[in-house]
C-alpha positions as CSV (number, residue, x, y, z in Angstrom):
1,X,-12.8,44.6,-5.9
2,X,-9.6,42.9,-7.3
3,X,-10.0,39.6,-7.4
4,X,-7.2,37.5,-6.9
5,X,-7.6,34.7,-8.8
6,X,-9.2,34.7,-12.4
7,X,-13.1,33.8,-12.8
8,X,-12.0,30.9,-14.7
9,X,-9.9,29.5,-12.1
10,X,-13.0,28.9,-10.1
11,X,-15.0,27.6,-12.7
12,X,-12.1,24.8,-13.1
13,X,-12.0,23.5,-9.9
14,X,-15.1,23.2,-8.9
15,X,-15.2,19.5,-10.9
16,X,-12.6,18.3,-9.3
17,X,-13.2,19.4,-5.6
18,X,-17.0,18.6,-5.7
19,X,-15.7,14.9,-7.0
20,X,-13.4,15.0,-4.4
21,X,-16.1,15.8,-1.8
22,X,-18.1,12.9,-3.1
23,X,-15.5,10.7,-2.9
24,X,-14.3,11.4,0.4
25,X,-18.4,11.5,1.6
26,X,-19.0,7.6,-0.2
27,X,-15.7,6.1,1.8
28,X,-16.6,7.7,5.0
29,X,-20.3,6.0,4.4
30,X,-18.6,2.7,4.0
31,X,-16.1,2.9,6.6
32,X,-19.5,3.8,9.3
33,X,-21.3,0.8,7.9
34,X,-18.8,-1.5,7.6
35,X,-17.8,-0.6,11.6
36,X,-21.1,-1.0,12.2
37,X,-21.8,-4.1,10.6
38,X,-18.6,-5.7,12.6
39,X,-19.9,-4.4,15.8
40,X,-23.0,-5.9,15.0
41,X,-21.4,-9.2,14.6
42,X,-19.9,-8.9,18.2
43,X,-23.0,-8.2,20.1
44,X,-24.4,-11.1,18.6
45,X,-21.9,-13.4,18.5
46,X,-21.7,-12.3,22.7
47,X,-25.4,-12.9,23.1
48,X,-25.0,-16.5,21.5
49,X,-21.9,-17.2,23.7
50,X,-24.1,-16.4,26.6
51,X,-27.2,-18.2,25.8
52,X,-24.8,-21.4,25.5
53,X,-23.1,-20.2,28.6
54,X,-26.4,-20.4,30.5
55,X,-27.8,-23.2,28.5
56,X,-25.0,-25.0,29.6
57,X,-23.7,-24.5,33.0
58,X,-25.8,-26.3,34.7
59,X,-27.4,-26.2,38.4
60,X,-29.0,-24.0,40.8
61,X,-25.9,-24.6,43.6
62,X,-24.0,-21.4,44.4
63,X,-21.2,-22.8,41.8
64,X,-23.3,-23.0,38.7
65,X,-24.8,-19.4,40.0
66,X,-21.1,-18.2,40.1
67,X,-20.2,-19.9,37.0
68,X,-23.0,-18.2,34.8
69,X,-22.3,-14.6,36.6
70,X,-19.1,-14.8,36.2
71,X,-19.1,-15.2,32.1
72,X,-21.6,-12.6,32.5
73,X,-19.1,-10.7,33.7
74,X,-16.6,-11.0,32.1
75,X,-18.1,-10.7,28.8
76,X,-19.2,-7.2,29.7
77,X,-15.7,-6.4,30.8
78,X,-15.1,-7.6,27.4
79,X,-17.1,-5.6,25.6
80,X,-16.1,-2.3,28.0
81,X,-12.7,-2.8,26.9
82,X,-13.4,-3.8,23.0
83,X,-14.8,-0.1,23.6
84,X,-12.3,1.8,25.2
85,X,-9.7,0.4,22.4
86,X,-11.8,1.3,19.5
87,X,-12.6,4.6,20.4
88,X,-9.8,5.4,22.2
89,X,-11.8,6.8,25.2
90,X,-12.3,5.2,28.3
91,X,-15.7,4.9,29.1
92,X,-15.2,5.3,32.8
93,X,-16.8,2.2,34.0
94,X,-15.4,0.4,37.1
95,X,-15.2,-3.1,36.5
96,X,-14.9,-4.1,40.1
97,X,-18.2,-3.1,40.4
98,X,-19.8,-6.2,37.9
99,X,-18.4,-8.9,40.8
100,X,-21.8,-10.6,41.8
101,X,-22.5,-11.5,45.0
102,X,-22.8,-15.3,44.6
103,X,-19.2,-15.1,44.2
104,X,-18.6,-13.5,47.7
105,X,-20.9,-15.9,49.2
106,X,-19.0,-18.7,47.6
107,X,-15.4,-17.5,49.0
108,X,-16.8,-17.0,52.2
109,X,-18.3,-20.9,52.3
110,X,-14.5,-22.0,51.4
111,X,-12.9,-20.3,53.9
């Protein structure tokens, strides 16, 4: 057949587009590990937070029970939302749903 472009035109490029293909391949590897390193750091830093949460909150009344549920809680609202704003997708969790129960039981012993 007739071939549009010379032999010699293929031989040229491929250089520069299989250096360009490396290139793009190497950033993409960073930008994944990078990501991955950061949300690393969250989860960890979250797990600390929550240790000293429970470490510190002290008591076994329905108050100190709230008060360690309710960090709970919110961390992992948190981290749903951390989530949906990274990505860009909501991962369809209902955070009404993470309310404990010791925090019912408390409103209904003020009321």
């Amino acid at each position: 057949g007739n071939a549009i472009l010379p032999q010699t035109a293929h031989q040229l490029l491929t250089v520069p587009v299989t250096f360009l293909l490396v290139f793009r391949s190497q950033i993409s590897y960073s930008r994944y590990w990078e990501g991955r390193g950061v949300v690393s750091g969250f989860v960890r830093h979250s797990r600390e937070l929550t240790r000293q949460i429970t470490s510190y909150v002290e008591g076994s009344d329905p108050e100190g029970k709230w008060l360690r549920a309710e960090a709970r809680r919110l961390l992992m609202v948190l981290f749903c939302l951390i989530i949906d704003q990274s990505t860009g997708t909501s991962i369809q969790f209902n955070y009404s749903s993470l309310e404990p129960e010791e925090k019912l039981q408390l409103q209904d012993e003020n009321e």
